[in-house]
C-alpha positions as CSV (number, residue, x, y, z in Angstrom):
1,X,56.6,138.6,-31.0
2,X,59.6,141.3,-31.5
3,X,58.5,144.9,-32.1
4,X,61.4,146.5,-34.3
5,X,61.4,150.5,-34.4
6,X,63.8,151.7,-37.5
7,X,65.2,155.2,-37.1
8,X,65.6,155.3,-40.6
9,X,63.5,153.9,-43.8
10,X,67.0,152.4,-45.2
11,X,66.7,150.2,-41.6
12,X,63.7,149.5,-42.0
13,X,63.5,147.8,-45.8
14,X,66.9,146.3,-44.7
15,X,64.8,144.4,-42.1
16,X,61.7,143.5,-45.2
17,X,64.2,142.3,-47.0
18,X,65.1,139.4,-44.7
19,X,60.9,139.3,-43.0
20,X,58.5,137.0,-45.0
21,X,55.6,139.4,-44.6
22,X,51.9,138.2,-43.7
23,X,50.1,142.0,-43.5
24,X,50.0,145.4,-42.6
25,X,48.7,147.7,-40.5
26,X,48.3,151.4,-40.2
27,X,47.6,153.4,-37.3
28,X,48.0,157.2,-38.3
29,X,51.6,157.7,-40.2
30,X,52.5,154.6,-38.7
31,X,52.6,151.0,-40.6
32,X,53.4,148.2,-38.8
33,X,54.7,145.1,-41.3
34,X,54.1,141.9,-39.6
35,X,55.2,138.5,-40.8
36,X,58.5,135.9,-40.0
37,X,61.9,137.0,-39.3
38,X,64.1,133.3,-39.2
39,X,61.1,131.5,-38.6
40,X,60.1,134.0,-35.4
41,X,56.8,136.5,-35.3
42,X,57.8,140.0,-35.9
43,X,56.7,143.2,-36.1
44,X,58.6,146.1,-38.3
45,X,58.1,149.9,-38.6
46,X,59.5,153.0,-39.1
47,X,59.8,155.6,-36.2
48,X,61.3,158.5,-37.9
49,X,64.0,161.0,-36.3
50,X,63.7,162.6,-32.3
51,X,61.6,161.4,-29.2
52,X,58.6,162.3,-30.1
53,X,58.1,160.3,-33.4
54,X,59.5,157.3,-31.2
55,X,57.1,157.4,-28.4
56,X,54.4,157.4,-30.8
57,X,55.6,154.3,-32.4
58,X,56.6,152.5,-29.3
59,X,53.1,153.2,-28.1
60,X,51.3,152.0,-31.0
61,X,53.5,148.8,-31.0
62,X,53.4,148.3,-27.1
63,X,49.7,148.4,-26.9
64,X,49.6,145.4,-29.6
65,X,49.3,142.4,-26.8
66,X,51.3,140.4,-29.1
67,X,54.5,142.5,-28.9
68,X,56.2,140.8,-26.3
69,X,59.5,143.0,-26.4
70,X,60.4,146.0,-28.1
71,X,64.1,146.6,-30.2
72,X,65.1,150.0,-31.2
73,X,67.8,150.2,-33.8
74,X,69.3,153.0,-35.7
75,X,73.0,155.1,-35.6
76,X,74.4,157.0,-33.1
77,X,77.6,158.7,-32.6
78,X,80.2,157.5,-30.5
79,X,81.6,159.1,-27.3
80,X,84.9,156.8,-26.7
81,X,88.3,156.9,-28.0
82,X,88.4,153.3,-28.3
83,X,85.5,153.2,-30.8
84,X,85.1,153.3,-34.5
85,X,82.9,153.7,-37.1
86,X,80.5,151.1,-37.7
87,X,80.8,149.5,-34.1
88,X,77.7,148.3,-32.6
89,X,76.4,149.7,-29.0
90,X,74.3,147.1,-27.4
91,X,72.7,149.2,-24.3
92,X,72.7,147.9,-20.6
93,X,70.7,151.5,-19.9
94,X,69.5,154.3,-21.8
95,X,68.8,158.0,-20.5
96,X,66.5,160.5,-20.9
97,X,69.1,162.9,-21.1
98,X,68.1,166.1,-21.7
99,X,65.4,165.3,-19.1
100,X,66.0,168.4,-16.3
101,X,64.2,169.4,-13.5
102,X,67.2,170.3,-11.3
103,X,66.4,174.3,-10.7
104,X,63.5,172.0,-8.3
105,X,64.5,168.6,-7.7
106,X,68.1,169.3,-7.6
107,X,70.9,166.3,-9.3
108,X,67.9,163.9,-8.8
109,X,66.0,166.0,-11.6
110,X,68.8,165.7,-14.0
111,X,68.1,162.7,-16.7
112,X,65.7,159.3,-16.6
113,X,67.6,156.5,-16.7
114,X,65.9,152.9,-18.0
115,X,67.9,149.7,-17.7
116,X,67.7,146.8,-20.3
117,X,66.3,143.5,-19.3
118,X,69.8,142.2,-19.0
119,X,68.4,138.3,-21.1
120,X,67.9,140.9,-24.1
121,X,71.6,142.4,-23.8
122,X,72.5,138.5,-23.6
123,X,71.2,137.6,-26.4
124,X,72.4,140.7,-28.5
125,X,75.7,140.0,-27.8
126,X,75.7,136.2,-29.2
127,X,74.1,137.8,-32.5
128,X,77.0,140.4,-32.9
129,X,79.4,137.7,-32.1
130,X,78.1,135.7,-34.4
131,X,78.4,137.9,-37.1
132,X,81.9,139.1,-35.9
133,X,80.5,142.9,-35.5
134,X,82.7,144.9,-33.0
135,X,80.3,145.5,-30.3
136,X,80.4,147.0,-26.7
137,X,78.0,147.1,-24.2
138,X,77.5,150.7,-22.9
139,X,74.8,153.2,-22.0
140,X,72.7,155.1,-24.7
141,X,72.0,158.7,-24.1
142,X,69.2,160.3,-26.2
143,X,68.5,164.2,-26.2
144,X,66.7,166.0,-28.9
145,X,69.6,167.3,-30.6
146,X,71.9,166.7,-32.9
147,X,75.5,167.2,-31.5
148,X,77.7,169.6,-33.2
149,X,79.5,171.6,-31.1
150,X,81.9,170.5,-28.1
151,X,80.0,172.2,-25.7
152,X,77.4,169.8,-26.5
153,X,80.0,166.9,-26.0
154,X,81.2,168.4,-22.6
155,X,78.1,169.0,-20.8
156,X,76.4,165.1,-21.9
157,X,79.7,163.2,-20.3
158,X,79.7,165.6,-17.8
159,X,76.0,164.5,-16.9
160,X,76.3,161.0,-18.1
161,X,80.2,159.6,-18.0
162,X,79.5,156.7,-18.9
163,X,77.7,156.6,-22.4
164,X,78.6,155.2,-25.0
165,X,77.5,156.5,-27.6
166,X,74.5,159.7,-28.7
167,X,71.4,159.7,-30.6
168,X,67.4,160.7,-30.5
169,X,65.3,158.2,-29.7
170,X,66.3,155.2,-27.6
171,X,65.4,157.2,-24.4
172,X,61.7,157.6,-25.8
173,X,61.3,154.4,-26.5
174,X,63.0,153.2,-22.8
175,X,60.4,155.2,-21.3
176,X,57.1,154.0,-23.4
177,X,58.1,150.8,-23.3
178,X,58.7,150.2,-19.7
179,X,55.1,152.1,-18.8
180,X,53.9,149.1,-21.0
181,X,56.2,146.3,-19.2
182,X,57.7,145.6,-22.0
183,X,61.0,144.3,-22.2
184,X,63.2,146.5,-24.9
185,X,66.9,146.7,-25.9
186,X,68.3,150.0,-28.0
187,X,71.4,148.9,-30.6
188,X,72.9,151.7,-32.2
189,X,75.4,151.6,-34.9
190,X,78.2,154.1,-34.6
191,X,78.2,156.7,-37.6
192,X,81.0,159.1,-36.1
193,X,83.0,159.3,-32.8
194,X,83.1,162.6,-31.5
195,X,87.0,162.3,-30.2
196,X,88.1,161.1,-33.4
197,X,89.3,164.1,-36.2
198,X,88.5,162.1,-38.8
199,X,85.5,159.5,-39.5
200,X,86.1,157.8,-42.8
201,X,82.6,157.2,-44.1
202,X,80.3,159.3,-45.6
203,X,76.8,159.3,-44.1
204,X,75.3,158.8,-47.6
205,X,77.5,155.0,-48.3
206,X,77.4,154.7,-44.2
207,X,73.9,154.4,-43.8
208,X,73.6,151.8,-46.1
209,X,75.7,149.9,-43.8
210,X,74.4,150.4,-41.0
211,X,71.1,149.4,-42.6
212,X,72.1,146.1,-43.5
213,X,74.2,145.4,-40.1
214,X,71.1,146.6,-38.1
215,X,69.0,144.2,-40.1
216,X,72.0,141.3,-39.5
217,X,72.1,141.7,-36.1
218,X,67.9,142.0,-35.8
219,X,67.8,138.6,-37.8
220,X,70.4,136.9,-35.3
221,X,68.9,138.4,-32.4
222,X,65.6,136.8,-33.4
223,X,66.7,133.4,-34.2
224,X,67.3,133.3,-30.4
225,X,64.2,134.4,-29.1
């Protein structure tokens, strides 16, 4: 069974909308909506925003022995020129980024990294590609905070060149899930790019987008589980 964590409540009844559902479950703030997603077991629910909120959903879902991988999805903003709005970030790794303990561990204190189970990213890909979604495969870095200003931009690629893309929660649930040997892959959908001047969507119409790509690409993805 597929354990899907939705940043965003628009993500997650995106998903419902394509899941026959069979039951519920609530553990604290969290509901879990189980049922079929193209004719595979799945598991739905709704994280919230920042690391804390996803570690708490990861762990509910994880310690279900049922869950057999975890899939993160929500939006992100992007960190290449190349990129646009609405592109899909399949991870290879995601990082704890704000993670520091270098004033006593020196660089080695700096960020956790987590790397995907690479079948996962596989698959991911064929379900973008199938869809024709603009994808690229990239490290996630997650941080509790929302970048605004260009110091924030400067010291993350400084840290972590190679990201893709920003967001709040895929680093949370890297870390949960792979205490719990579970398998997990974060896709983000791109909401800004932080070199670009101007991003043409507003957040309101993007996120309904996003919502129904994220639950596109979740469908796909499960079809070839």
């Amino acid at each position: 069974m597929t354990g899907i964590i939705c940043a965003m409540e628009s993500e997650l009844q995106a998903v419902l909308e394509h899941m026959i559902e069979e039951k519920t479950r609530q553990v604290g703030q969290v509901r879990i909506h189980y049922g079929m997603l193209d004719g595979k077991k799945a598991a739905a629910c709704l994280s919230g925003v920042g690391k804390v909120n996803a570690a708490m959903a990861t762990t509910i879902l994880c310690q279900d022995p049922e869950i057999e991988r975890i899939v993160n999805v929500g939006v992100a903003g992007g960190l290449k020129e190349e990129q646009s709005v609405g592109d899909l970030v399949i991870s290879d790794e995601v990082a704890q980024a704000d993670f520091d303990t270098s004033p006593i561990d020196g660089e080695a204190g700096i960020g956790l990294v987590f790397k995907v189970d690479e079948g996962l990213v596989e698959k991911a890909c064929l379900a973008a590609h199938s869809l024709n979604i603009p994808y690229r495969i990239g490290g996630v870095a997650t941080q509790d905070l929302f970048m605004s200003r260009e110091e924030d931009y400067k010291k993350l690629l400084g840290r972590f060149p190679e990201s893709a893309c920003s967001e709040m929660e895929g680093g949370a649930v890297a870390q949960v899930a792979t205490a719990f040997n579970k398998p997990f892959l974060v896709l983000r959908t791109l909401s800004d790019v932080a070199v670009h001047n101007d991003n043409p969507l507003e957040f309101s119409e993007f996120a309904k987008m996003a919502s129904r790509q994220a639950a596109n690409v979740i469908r796909a993805f499960c079809a070839l589980i």
